[in-house]
C-alpha positions as CSV (number, residue, x, y, z in Angstrom):
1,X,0.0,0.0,0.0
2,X,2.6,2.6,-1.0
3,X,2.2,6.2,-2.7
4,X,2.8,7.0,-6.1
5,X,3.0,11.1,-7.5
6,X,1.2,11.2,-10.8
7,X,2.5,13.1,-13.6
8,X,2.0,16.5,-14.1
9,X,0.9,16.1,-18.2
10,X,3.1,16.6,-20.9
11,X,3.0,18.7,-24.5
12,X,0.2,19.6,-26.1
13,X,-3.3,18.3,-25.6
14,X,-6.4,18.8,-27.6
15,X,-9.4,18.8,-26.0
16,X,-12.9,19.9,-25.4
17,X,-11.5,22.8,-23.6
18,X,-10.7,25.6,-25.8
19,X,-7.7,27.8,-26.0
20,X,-7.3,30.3,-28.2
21,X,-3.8,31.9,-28.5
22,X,-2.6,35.2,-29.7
23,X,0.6,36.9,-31.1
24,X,2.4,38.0,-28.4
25,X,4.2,41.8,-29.5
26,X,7.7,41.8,-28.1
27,X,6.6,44.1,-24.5
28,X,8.6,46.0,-22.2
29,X,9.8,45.1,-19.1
30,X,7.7,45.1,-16.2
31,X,8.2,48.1,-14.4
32,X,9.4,48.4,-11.0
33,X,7.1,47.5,-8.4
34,X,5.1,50.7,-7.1
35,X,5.7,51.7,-3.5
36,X,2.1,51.8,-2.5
37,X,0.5,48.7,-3.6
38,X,-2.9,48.8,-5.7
39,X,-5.7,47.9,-3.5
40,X,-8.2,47.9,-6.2
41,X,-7.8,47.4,-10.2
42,X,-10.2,46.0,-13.2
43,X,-8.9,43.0,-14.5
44,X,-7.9,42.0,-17.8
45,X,-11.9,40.3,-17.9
46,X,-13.5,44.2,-16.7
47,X,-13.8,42.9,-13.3
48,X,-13.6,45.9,-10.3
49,X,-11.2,44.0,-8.0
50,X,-9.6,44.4,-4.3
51,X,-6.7,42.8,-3.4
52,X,-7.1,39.5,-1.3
53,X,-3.5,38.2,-1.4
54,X,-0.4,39.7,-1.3
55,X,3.5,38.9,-0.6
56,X,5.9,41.4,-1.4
57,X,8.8,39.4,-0.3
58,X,10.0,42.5,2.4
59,X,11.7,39.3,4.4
60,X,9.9,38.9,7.8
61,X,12.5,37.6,10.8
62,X,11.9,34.1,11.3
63,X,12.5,32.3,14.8
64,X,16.2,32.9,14.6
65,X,16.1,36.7,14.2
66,X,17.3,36.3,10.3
67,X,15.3,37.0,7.4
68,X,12.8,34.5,5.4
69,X,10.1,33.6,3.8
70,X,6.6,34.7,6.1
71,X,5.5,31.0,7.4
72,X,2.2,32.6,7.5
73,X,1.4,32.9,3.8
74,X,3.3,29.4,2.5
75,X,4.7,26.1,3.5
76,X,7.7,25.1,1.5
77,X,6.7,21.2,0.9
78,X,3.7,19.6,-0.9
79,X,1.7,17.6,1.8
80,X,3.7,15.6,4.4
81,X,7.2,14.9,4.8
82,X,10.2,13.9,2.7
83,X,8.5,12.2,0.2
84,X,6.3,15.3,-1.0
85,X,9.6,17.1,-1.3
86,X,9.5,16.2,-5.3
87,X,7.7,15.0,-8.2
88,X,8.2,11.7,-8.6
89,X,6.2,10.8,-11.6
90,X,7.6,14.1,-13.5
91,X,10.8,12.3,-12.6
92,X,12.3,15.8,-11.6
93,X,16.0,16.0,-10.1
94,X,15.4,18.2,-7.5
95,X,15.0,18.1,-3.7
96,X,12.8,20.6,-2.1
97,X,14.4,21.7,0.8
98,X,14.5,24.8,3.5
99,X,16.3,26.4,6.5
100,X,14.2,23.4,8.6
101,X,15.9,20.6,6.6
102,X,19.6,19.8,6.6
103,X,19.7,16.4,5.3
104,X,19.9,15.0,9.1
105,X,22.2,17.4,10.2
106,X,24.6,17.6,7.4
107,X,25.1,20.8,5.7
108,X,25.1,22.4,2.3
109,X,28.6,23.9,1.8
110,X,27.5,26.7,-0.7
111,X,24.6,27.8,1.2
112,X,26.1,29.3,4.7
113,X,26.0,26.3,6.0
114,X,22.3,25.3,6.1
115,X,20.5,23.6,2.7
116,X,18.0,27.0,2.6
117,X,17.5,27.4,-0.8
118,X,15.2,31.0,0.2
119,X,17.2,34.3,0.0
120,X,16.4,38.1,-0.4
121,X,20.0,39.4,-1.9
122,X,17.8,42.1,-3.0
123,X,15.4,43.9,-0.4
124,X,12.0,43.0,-1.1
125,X,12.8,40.0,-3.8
126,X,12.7,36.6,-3.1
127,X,15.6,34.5,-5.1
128,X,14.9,30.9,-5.0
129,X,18.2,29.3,-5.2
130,X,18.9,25.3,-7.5
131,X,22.2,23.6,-6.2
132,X,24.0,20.9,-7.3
133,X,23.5,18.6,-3.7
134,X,27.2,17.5,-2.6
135,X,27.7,13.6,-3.4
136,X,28.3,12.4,0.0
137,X,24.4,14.1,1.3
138,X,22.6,12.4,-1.7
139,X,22.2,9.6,1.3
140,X,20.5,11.9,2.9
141,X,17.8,12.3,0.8
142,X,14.9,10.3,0.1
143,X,16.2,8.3,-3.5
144,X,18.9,11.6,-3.4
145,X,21.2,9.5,-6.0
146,X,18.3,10.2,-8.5
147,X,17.5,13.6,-7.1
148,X,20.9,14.9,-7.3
149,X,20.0,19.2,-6.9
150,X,18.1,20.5,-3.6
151,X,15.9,23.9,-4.7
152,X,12.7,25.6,-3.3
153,X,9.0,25.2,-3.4
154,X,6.3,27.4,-2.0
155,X,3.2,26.8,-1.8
156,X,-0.3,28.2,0.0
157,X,-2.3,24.8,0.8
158,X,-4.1,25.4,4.1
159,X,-2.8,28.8,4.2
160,X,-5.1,30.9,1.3
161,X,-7.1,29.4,-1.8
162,X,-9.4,31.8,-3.7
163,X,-12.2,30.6,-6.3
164,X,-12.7,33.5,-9.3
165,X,-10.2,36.1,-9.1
166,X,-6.7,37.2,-10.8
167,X,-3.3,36.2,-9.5
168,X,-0.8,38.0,-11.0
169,X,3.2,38.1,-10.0
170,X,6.7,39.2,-11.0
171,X,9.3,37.1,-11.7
172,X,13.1,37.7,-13.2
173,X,14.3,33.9,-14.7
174,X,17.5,31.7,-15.6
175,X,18.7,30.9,-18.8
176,X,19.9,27.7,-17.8
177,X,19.6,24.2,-19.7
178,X,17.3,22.0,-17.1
179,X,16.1,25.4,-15.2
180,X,12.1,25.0,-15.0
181,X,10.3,27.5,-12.9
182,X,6.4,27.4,-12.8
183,X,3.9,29.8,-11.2
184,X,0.4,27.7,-10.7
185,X,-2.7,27.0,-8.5
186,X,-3.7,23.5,-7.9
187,X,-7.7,22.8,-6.7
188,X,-7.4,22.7,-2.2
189,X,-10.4,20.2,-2.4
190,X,-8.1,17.9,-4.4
191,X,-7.4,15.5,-1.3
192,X,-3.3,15.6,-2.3
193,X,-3.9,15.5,-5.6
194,X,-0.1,14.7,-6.5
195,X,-0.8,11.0,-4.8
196,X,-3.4,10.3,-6.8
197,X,-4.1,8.4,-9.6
198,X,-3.7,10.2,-13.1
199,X,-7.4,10.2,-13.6
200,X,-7.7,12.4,-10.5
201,X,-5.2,14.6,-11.6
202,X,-5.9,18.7,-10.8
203,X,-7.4,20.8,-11.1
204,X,-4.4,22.7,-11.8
205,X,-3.7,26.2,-14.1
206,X,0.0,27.1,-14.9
207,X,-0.1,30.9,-15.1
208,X,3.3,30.3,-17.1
209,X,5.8,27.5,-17.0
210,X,9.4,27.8,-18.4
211,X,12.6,26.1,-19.4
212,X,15.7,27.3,-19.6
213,X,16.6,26.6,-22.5
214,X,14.1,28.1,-24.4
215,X,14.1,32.1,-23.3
216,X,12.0,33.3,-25.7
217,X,9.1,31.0,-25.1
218,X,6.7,30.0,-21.9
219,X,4.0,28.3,-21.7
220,X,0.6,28.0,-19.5
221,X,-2.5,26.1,-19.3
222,X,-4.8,24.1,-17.5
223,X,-4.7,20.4,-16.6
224,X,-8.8,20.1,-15.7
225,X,-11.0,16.9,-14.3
226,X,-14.1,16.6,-15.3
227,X,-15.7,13.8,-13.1
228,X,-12.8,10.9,-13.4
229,X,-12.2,11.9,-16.3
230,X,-8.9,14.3,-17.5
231,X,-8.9,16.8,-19.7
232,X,-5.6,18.4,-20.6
233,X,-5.4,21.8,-22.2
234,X,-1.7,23.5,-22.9
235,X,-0.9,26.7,-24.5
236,X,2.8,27.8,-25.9
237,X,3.5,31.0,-26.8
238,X,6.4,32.1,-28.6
239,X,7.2,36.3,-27.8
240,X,10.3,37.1,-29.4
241,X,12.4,38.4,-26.1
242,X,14.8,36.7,-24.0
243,X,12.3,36.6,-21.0
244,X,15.3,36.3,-19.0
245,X,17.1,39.5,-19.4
246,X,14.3,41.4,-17.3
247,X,11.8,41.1,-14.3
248,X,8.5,40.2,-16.6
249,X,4.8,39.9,-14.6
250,X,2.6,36.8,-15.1
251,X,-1.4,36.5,-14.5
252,X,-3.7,34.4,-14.8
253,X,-8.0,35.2,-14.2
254,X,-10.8,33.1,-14.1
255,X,-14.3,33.7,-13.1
256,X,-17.4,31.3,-13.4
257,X,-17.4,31.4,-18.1
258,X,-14.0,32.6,-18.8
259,X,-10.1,32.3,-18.3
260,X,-7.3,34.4,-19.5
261,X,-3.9,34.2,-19.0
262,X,-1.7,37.5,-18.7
263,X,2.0,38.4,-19.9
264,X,3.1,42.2,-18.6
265,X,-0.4,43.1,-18.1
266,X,-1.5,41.5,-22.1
267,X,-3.6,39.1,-23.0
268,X,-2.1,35.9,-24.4
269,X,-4.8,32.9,-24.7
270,X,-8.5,32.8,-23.4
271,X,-10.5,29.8,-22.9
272,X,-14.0,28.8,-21.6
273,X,-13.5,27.8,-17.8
274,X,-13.8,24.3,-17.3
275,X,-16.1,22.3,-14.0
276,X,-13.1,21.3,-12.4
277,X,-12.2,24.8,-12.1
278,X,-15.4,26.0,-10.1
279,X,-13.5,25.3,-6.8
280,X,-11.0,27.0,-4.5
281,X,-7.6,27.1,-5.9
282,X,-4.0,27.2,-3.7
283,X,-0.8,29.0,-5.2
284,X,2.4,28.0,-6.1
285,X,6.3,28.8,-7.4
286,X,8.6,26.6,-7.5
287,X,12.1,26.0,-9.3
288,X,12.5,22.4,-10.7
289,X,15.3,21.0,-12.4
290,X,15.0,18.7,-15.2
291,X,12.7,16.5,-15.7
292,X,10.8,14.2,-17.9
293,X,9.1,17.1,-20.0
294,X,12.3,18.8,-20.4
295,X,14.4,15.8,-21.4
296,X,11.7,15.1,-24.1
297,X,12.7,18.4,-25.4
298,X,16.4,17.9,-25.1
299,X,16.5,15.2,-26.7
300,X,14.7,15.8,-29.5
301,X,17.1,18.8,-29.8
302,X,20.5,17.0,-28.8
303,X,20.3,13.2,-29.2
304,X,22.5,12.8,-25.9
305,X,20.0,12.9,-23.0
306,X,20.1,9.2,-21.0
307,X,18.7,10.8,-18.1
308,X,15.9,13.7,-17.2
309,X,19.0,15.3,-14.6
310,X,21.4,15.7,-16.6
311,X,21.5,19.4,-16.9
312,X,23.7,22.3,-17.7
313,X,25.2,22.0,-13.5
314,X,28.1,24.1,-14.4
315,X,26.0,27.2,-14.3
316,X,24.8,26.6,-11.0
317,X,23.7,28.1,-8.6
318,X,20.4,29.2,-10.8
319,X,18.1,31.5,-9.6
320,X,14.5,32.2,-9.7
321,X,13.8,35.9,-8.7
322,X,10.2,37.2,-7.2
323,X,9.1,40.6,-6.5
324,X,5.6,40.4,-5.5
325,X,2.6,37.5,-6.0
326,X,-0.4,39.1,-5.7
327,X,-4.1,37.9,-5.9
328,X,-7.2,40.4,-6.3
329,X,-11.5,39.1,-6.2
330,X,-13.9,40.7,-7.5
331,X,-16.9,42.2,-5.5
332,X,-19.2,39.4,-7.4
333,X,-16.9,36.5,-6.9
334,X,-18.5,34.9,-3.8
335,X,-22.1,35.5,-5.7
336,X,-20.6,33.5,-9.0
337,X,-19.5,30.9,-5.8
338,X,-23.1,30.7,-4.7
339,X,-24.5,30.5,-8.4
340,X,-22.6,27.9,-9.6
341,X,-23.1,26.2,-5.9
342,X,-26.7,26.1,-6.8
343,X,-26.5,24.9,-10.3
344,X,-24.5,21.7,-9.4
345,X,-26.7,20.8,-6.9
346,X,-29.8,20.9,-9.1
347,X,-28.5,18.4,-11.4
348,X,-28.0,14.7,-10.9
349,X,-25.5,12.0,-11.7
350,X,-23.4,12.5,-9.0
351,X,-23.1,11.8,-5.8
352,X,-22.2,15.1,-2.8
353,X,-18.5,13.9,-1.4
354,X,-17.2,15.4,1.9
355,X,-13.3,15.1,2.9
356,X,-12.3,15.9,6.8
357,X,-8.1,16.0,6.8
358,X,-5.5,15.8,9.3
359,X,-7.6,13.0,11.2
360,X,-5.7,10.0,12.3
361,X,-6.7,6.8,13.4
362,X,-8.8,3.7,11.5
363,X,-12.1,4.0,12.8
364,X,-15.4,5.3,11.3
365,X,-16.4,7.1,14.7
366,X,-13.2,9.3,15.0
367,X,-14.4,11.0,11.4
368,X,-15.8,14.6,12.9
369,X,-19.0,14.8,11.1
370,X,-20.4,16.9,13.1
371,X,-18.1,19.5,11.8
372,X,-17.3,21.2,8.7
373,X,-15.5,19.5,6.1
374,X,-12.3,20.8,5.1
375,X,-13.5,20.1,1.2
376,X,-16.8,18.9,-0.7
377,X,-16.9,18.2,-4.0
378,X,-18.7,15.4,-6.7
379,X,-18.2,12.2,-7.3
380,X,-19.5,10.6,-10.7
381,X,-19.9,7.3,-9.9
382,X,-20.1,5.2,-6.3
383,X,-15.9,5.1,-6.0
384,X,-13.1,6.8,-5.7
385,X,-9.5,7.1,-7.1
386,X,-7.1,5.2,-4.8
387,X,-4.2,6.5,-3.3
388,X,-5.5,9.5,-2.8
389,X,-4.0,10.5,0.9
390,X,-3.6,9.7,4.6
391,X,-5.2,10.4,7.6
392,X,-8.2,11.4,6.3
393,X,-12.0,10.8,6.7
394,X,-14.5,11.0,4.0
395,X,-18.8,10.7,3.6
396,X,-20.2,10.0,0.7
397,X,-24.1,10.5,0.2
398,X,-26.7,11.1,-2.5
399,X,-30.3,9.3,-3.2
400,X,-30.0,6.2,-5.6
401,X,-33.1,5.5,-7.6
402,X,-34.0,2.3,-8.5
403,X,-34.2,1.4,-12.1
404,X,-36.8,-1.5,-11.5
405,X,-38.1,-3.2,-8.5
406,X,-37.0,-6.1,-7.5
407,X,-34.4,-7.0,-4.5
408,X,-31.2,-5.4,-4.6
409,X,-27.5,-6.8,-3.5
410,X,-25.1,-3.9,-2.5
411,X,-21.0,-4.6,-1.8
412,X,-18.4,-2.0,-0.5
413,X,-15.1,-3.0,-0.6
414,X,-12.3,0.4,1.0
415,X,-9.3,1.0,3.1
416,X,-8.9,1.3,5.9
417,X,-12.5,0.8,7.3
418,X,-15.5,1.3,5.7
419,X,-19.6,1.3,5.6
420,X,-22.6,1.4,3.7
421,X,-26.2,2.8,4.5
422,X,-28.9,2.6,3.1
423,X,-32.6,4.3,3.9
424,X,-36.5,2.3,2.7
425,X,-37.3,6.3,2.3
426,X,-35.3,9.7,1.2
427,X,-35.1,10.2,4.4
428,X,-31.8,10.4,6.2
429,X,-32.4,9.9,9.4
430,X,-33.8,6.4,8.8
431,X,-30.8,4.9,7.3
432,X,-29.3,1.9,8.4
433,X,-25.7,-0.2,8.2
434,X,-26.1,-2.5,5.2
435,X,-22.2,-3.5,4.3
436,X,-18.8,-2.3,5.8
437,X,-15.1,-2.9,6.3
438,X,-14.5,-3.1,9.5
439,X,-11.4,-2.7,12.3
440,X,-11.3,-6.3,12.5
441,X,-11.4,-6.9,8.7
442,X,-8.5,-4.0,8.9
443,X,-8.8,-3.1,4.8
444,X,-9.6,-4.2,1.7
445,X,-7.8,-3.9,-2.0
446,X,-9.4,-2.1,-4.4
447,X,-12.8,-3.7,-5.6
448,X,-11.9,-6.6,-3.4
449,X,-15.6,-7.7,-3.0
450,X,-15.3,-10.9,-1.1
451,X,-12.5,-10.4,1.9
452,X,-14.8,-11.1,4.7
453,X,-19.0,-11.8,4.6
454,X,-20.0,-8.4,5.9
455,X,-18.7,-6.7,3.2
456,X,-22.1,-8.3,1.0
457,X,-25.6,-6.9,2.0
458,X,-28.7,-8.6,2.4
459,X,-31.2,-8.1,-0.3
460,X,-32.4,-4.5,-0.6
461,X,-36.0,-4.2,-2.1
462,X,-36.7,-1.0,-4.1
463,X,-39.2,-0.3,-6.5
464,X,-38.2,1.2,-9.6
465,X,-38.0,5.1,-10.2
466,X,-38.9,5.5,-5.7
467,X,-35.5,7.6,-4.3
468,X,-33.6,5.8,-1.1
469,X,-31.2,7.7,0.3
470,X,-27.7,6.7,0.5
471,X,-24.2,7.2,2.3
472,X,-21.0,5.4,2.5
473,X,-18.4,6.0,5.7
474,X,-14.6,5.6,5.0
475,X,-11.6,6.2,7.7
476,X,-8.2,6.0,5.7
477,X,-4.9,6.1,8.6
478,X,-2.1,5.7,6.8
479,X,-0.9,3.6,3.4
480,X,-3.2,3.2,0.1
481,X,-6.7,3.8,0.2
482,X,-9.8,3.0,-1.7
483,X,-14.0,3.0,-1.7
484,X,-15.9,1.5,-4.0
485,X,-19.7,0.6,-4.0
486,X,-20.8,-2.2,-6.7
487,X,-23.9,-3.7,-6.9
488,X,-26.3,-6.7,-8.2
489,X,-29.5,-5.7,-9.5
490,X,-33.0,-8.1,-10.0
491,X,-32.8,-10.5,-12.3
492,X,-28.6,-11.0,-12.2
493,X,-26.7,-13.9,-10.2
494,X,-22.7,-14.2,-9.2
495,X,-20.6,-14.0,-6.8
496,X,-19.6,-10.2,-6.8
497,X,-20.8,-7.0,-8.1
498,X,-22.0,-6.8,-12.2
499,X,-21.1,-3.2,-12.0
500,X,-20.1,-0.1,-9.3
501,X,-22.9,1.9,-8.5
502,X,-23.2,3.6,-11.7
503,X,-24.1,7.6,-12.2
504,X,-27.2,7.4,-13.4
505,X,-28.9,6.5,-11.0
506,X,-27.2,8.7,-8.7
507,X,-28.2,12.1,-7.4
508,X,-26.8,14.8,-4.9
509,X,-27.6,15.5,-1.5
510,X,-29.5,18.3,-0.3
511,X,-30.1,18.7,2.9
């Protein structure tokens, strides 16, 4: 029961999505960042705005007294531990490091003697610093022989996430062969999106991405999910500049119809938002080094690459430079919220899915229902991806109508434990335990029906088009996870479910 990061997507994708892309006139350099900041603008889609976000990177003094990053505004790994301290499945060289994280006491030689990779050599700029990681730490470090360079990550999970609004920063970039900066949001109702599988992937919008090598292009886009379902969209835009040479600003706005991605304050490609983007969204800028996208294009170019790290090290240390991120709302994005709030629960074929996080433990009673989830969102059919987190509790519930009458068979299989209710009305309240997973079964693989009897129910009678409400209880501790619901309907025999609970016969919960 191990975790596996998914791969951020690669090239070009064509999809329902559309992105249109304009000529991009060679611009002048951002200019220098105003001593007031603006408090109010209209963004690039008309929108009156207010600021709702803002770093400026005037170093606050950490614990020690010295300058760094403000712990208030971003965390500088992905979810927990050394092993969110990369992309795996991008197959990225880097280690993601800070001033907390030494590599068990040992110390970077090149970086005053800590592995901080978070600097301000310029008041009020943030440099984020890629190093070449000393040979005798790479045992330090979590597979550090394939992970070879220790850079920085920050990212605002649990800290700020906005839904509708325009984030907008200024960066100044490396020209460096394996140098690959990005500044993105990823969706905060994701449940660590990064560990799941790849049709879980996102909802995540690069406001630009970059490589080295190429300083006259970036690119940004949107990797969307549409139910289980991915749908990749990717823009490139060629601007005739090195965008190197200068401090440039990147944006990138979205409200409930329409997004539109910024360079120095002009429009570059537009595109119709997609679902998966009508959640909160988390920032993040980060500085990776090589990778499986960028030896693609190296060796398409060179014919040499054996291995996504093998960069241009000699021109280390490279830097990422940041002046300000900044993120305005406008005064109608909680009403869009509400709107599209209201729509999605007026339609059907899904089921309403709640996530509490940062709950340990195995059992179905330590999941804090009586409080607010830390995420909701829709689930297309009775399962979900696996691998998807730890220490996490999750309820899923809807109303299933029947699609004839007859008696009904109804299996859960999940990890770690698990159960299934079922009500004879719509009511709630008059649900009852049906099927589960429980402490003494410990877990189940994924759609493993049969593990222990109680997993099966009894025969359910429900007459055909009557709606019986529905919920299923899952406590994931630590390790893989899983839930799926399957089912046997009249008239079908075996030993296991002919199908999981399919969407159509599924629809929200109101309460």
């Amino acid at each position: 029961m191990s975790h596996f990061f998914s791969p951020r997507p690669f090239g070009i994708y064509t999809t329902a999505l559309l992105l249109t892309c304009g000529t991009f006139a060679a611009a002048a350099p951002a200019p220098l960042k105003a001593v007031a900041v603006p408090q109010t603008i209209t963004s690039p889609l008309g929108h009156p705005m207010s600021l709702a976000f803002d770093d400026e990177f005037d170093a606050v003094k950490d614990r020690d007294g010295q300058p760094y990053i403000d712990r208030s505004k971003w965390q500088t790994t992905f979810w927990q531990g050394s092993s969110q301290r990369t992309l795996w499945g991008n197959l990225e060289a880097q280690y993601y490091v800070d001033k907390d994280y030494n590599g068990e006491g040992s110390i970077h030689p090149e970086a005053n003697g800590t592995l901080n990779p978070f600097s301000f050599e310029t008041p009020g700029i943030l440099t984020i610093s890629a190093w070449k990681t000393p040979k005798e730490l790479w045992g330090k470090f979590y597979m550090g022989e394939q992970r070879p360079f220790s850079s920085g990550l920050l990212i605002s999970d649990k800290r700020f996430s906005f839904q509708y609004g325009y984030m907008v920063g200024r960066f100044k970039l490396s020209s460096n062969r394996g140098a690959w900066p990005a500044f993105w949001i990823l969706g905060d109702d994701s449940s660590k999106p990064l560990e799941a599988e790849a049709h879980e992937w996102g909802p995540e919008v690069d406001a630009f991405e970059f490589f080295g090598h190429r300083p006259t292009k970036h690119s940004g886009g949107i990797h969307g999910r549409d139910g289980d379902k991915a749908s990749f969209t990717f823009g490139m835009n060629e601007v005739g500049i090195d965008l190197t040479k200068e401090f440039h600003t990147w944006g990138f706005e979205w409200d409930k119809d329409t997004c539109v991605w910024t360079l120095d304050g002009k429009e570059w490609a537009r595109g119709n938002t997609p679902a998966s983007l009508n959640r909160p969204m988390y920032l993040l800028l980060n500085l990776a080094v090589g990778g499986q996208w960028y030896s693609e294009e190296i060796s398409n170019q060179l014919k040499t690459l054996t291995k996504p790290w093998e960069v241009d090290e000699t021109t280390m240390p490279w830097k990422m430079q940041c002046d300000y991120v900044r993120v305005y709302r406008s005064q109608d994005a909680d009403t869009q919220v509400k709107e599209v709030a209201a729509k999605l629960r007026s339609e059907n074929n899904h089921l309403t899915r709640e996530v509490w996080t940062d709950v340990p433990g195995t059992s179905i009673a330590q999941i804090p229902v009586d409080k607010k989830p830390n995420a909701v969102m829709v689930m297309r059919e009775f399962e979900l991806p696996t691998n998807i987190g730890i220490n996490f509790g999750t309820r899923v519930r809807g109303y299933i109508t029947a699609p004839t009458t007859g008696d009904y068979i109804f299996w859960i299989a999940g990890d770690d434990n698990c159960e299934l209710r079922i009500s004879p009305t719509d009511n709630a309240a008059g649900s009852v335990k049906c099927a589960s997973v429980s402490e003494t079964t410990g877990y189940t693989g994924w759609r493993e029906w049969n593990k222990t009897p109680e997993q099966k129910s009894a025969p359910i009678h429900l007459e055909a088009g009557k709606r019986y409400f529905i919920e299923a209880l899952q406590k994931q501790d630590v390790g893989g996870d899983n839930l799926s619901v399957g089912w046997l309907k009249p008239g079908e025999t075996g030993d296991k479910p002919s199908e999981v609970v399919p969407a159509s016969v599924l629809s929200p919960y109101l309460p």
